[in-house]
C-alpha positions in Angstrom: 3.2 3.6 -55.3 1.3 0.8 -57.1 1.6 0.3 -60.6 -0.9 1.7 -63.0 -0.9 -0.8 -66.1 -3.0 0.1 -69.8 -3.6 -2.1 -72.3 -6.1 -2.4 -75.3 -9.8 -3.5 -74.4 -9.6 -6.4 -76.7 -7.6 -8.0 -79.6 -11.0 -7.2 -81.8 -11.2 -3.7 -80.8 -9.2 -0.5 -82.1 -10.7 1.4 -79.7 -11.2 1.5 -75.8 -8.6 0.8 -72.9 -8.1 -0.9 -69.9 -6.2 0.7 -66.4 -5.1 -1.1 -63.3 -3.3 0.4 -60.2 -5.3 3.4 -60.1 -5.7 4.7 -56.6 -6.6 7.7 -54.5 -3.2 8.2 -53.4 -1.8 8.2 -57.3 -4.2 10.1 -58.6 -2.4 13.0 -57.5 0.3 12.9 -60.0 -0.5 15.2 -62.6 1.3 13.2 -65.5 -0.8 10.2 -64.5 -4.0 12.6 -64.5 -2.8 13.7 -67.7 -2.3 10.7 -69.5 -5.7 8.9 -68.1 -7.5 12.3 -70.0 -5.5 12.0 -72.8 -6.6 8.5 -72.9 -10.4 9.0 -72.7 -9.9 11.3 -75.9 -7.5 8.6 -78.0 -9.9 5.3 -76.9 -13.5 6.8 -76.2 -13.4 3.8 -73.2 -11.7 3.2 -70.5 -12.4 0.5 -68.1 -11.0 0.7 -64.6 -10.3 -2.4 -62.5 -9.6 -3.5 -59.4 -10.4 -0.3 -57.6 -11.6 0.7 -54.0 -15.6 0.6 -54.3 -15.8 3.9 -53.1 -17.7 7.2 -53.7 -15.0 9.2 -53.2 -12.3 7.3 -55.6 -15.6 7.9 -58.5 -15.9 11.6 -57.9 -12.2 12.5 -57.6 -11.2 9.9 -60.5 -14.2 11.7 -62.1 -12.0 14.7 -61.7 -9.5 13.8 -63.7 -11.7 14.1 -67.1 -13.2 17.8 -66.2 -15.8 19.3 -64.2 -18.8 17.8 -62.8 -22.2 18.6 -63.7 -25.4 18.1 -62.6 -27.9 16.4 -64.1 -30.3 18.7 -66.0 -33.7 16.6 -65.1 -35.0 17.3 -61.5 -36.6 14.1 -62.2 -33.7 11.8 -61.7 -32.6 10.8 -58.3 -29.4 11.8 -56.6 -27.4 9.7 -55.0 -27.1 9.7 -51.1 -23.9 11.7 -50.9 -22.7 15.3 -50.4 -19.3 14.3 -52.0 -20.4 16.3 -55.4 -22.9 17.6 -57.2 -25.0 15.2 -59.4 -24.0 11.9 -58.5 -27.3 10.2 -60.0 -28.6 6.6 -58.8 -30.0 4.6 -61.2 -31.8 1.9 -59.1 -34.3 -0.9 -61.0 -34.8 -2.6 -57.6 -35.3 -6.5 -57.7 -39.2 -7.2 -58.2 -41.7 -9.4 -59.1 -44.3 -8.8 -61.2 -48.1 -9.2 -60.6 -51.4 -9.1 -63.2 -48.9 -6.7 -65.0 -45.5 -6.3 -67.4 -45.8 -2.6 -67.1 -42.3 -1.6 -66.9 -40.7 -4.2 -68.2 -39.3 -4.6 -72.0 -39.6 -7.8 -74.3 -36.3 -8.5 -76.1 -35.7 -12.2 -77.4 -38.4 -13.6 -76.0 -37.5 -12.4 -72.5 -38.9 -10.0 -69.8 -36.2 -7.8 -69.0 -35.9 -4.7 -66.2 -33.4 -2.1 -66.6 -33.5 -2.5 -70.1 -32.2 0.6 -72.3 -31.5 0.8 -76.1 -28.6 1.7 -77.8 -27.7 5.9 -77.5 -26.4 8.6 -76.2 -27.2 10.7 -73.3 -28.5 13.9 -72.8 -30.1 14.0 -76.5 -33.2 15.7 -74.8 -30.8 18.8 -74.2 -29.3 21.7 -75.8 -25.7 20.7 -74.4 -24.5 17.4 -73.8 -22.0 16.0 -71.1 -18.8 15.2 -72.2 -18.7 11.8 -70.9 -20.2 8.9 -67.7 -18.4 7.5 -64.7 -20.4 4.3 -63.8 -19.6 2.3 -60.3 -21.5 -0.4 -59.4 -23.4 -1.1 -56.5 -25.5 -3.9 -57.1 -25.2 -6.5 -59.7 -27.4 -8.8 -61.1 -26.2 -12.8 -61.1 -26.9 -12.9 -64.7 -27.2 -10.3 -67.4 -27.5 -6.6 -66.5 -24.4 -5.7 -68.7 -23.6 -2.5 -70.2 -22.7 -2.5 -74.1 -20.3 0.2 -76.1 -19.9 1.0 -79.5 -17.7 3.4 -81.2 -19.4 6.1 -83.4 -16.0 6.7 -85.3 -16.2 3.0 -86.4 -20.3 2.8 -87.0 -19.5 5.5 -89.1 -16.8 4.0 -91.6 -18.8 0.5 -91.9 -21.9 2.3 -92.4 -22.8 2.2 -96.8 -21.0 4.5 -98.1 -24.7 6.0 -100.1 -26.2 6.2 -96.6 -23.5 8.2 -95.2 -23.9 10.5 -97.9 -27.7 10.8 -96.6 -27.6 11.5 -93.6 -24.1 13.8 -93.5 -26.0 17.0 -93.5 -29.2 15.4 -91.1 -30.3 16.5 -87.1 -32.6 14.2 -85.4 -35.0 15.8 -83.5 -35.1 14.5 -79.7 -37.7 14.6 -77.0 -37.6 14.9 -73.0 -39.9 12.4 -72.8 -37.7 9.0 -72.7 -40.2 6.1 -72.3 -39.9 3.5 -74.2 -43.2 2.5 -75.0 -43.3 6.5 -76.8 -40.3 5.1 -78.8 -40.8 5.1 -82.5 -37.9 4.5 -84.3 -35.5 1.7 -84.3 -37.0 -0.6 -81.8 -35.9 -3.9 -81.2 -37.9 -4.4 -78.1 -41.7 -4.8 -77.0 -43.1 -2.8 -74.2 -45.9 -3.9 -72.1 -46.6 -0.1 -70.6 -45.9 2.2 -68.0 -45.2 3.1 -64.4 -46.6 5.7 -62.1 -42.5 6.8 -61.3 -42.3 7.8 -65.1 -45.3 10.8 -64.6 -42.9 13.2 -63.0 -40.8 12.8 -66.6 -44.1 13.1 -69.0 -44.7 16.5 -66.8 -41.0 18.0 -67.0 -41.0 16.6 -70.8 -43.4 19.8 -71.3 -41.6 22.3 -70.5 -38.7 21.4 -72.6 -38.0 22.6 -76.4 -37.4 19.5 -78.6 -33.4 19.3 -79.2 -31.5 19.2 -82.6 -28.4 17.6 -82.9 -26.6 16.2 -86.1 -26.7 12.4 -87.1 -22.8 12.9 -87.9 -20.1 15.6 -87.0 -16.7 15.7 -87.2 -14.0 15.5 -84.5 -11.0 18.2 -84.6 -8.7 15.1 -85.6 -10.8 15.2 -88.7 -12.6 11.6 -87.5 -16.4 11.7 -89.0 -18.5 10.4 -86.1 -21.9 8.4 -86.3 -24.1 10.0 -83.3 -27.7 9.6 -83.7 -30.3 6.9 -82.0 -34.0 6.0 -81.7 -34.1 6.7 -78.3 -36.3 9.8 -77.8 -36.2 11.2 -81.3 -39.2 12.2 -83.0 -37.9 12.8 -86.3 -35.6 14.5 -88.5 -35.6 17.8 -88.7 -37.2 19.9 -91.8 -38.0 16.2 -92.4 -41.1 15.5 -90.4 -42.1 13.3 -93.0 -42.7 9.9 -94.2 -39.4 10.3 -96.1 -37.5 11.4 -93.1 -39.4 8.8 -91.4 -37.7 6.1 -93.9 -34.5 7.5 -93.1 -34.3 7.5 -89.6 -35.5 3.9 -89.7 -32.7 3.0 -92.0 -30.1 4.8 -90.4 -30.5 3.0 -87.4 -31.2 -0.4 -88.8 -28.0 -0.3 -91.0 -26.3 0.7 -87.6 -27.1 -2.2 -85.6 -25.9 -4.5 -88.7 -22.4 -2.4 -88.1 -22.1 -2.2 -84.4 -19.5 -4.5 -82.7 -20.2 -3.7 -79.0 -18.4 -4.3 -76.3 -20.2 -5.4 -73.5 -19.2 -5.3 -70.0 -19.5 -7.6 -67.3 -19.9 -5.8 -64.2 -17.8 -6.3 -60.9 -17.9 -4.4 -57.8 -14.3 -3.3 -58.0 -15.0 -1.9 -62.0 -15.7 1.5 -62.5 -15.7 2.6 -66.2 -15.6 6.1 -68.3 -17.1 6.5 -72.2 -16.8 9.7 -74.3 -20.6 10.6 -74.7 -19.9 12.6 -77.9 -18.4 9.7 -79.5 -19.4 6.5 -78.1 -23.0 5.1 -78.0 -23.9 2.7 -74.7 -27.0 0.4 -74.1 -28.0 -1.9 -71.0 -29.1 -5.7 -71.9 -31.2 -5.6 -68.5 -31.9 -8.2 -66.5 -34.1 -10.5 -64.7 -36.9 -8.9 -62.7 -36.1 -10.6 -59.6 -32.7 -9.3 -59.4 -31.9 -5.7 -58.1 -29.3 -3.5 -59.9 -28.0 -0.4 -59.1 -25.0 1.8 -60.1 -24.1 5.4 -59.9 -23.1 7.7 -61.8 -21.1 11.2 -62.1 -21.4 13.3 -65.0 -18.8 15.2 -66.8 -18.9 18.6 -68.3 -18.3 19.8 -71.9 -20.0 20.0 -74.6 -19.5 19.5 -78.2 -21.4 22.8 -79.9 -23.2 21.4 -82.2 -27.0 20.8 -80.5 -29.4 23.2 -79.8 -33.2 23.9 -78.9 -35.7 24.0 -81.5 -36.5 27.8 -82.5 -34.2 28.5 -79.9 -36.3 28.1 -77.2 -35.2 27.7 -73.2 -36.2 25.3 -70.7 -39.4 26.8 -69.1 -40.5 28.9 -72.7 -42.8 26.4 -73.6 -45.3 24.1 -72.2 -46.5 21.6 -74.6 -49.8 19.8 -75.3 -50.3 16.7 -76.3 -47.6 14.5 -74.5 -48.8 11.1 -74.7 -49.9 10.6 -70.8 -49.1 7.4 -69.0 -50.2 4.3 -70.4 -50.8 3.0 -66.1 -51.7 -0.7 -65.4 -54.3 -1.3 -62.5 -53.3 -1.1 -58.9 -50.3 -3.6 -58.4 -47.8 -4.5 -56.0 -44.5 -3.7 -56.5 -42.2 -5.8 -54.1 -38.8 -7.4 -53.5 -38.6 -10.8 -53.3 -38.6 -11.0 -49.6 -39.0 -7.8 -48.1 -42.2 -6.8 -49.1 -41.8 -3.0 -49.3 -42.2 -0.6 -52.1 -39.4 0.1 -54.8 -38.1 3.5 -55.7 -36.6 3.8 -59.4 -35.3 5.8 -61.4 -34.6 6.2 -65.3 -31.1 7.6 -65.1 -31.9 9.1 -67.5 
């Protein structure tokens, strides 16, 4: 049996892990199954390397950190296998651009695709997942990295006056994830957007806003920073320029704290992040360049969100959704095919 080897992520990190060896064959033994969840819970990250590309080494190493779940947008696109439930493809496509930047994002003076902000996921919802397998299919030449930051660390370099502002806040969160709706803590331009985002503006209607907290604490007692700008509205019984401030504050004094780690992407990578402690984001890329990963979902949630008024999914249907923002007719092609790209949000 191979060797599985763990070591830190990095000499200027106290949290996340790295894990070589792992295999389909050893992932049967139940003490290495054991440590590798006991892992994810101590480290938040855990990057695996030099593994089999393969859908079925993601959902059975998947597995090893709980149940799968689905995802809860019919909007997202599955992946094309019948391995496990909700294996989601996040595909940007490679693409150039004509008359138009709709879809794209601005960030340093470049125009990015499969650019996404720092968060975490599932805000839109009552529950959250417990945590994200990612494995690459396509990777961009340059750029297109993911980035993690721990919550438990945000939280401890955040001013100690701001904590005590925000210790007994919920941030109000929206289905409707596009970034040009975004209004707090942008560090990005948008130019507008796509027809493919209209099937997310109509399911955003039918869902209750979600509440969850901008800090709760972990049963080792570890006070956790877990809010972002990325579909939030507001804070709640703050909807308010006040609250407004707040928010905006928040998440400016995070991004002065945050010491990501970002992760160059190879096809023999897969990586795992604790969703209820660990905030990601995606640098994007060139528009040129395809990228594509999948991704596998875990159950568990950590109790603390819920729906606004305690509404379901279905009890409401919203007005005044701010509709697509559509450029004129344009073609949408790879480089040298010529054919029509299919994305989705992954979100």
């Amino acid at each position: 049996m191979v060797k599985v080897t763990i070591t830190n992520l990095g000499d200027e990190f106290n949290w996340g892990s790295r894990v070589s060896g792992v295999s389909l064959d050893n992932l049967n033994d139940a003490d290495l199954r054991a440590e590798l969840a006991q892992l994810l819970v101590d480290r938040g990250v855990i990057v695996f390397e030099n593994l089999d590309p393969s859908s079925e080494l993601q959902v059975e190493l998947s597995k090893v950190f709980g149940r799968l779940k689905d995802h809860p947008t019919k909007s997202t696109a599955r992946a094309d296998t019948d391995l496990a439930e909700g294996v989601i493809e996040i595909d940007y496509g490679g693409m150039h651009v004509s008359e138009t930047d709709h879809g794209l994002t601005g960030v340093n003076g470049k125009k990015l695709i499969s650019f996404l902000p720092w968060h975490f996921d599932h805000t839109y919802n009552d529950e959250l997942n417990y945590a994200g397998v990612l494995r690459p299919m396509i990777i961009a030449p340059e750029m297109g990295r993911t980035g993690y930051a721990d919550g438990i660390e945000i939280y401890e370099r955040l001013p100690a006056d701001l904590r005590a502002r925000i210790e007994d806040k919920a941030v109000l969160y929206t289905l409707d994830v596009r970034l040009t709706q975004m209004h707090f803590g942008r560090y990005f331009e948008t130019y507008g957007d796509l027809p493919h985002m209209a099937g997310n503006v109509e399911e955003s209607k039918t869902f209750p806003r979600a509440i969850h907290p901008m800090v709760w604490t972990r049963p080792d007692g570890q006070k956790v920073a877990h809010y972002c700008g990325f579909s939030a509205v507001g804070i709640e019984s703050h909807e308010d320029p006040e609250g407004e401030l707040l928010l905006e504050e928040a998440l400016q004094e995070m991004y002065k704290v945050i010491t990501p780690y970002w992760h160059d992407w190879k096809l023999t990578d897969m990586l795992i992040w604790d969703n209820s402690r660990v905030l990601h984001a995606v640098e994007g890329c060139d528009p040129k360049y395809p990228r594509r990963v999948h991704r596998t979902t875990i159950q568990g949630d950590y109790g603390l969100g819920h729906f606004e008024h305690g509404k379901n999914i279905g009890e409401v249907m919203r007005e005044g959704v701010a509709p697509l923002a559509l450029p004129e007719p344009v073609e949408w092609a790879t480089p040298n095919a010529g054919k029509a790209i299919s994305r989705s949000t992954g979100k």
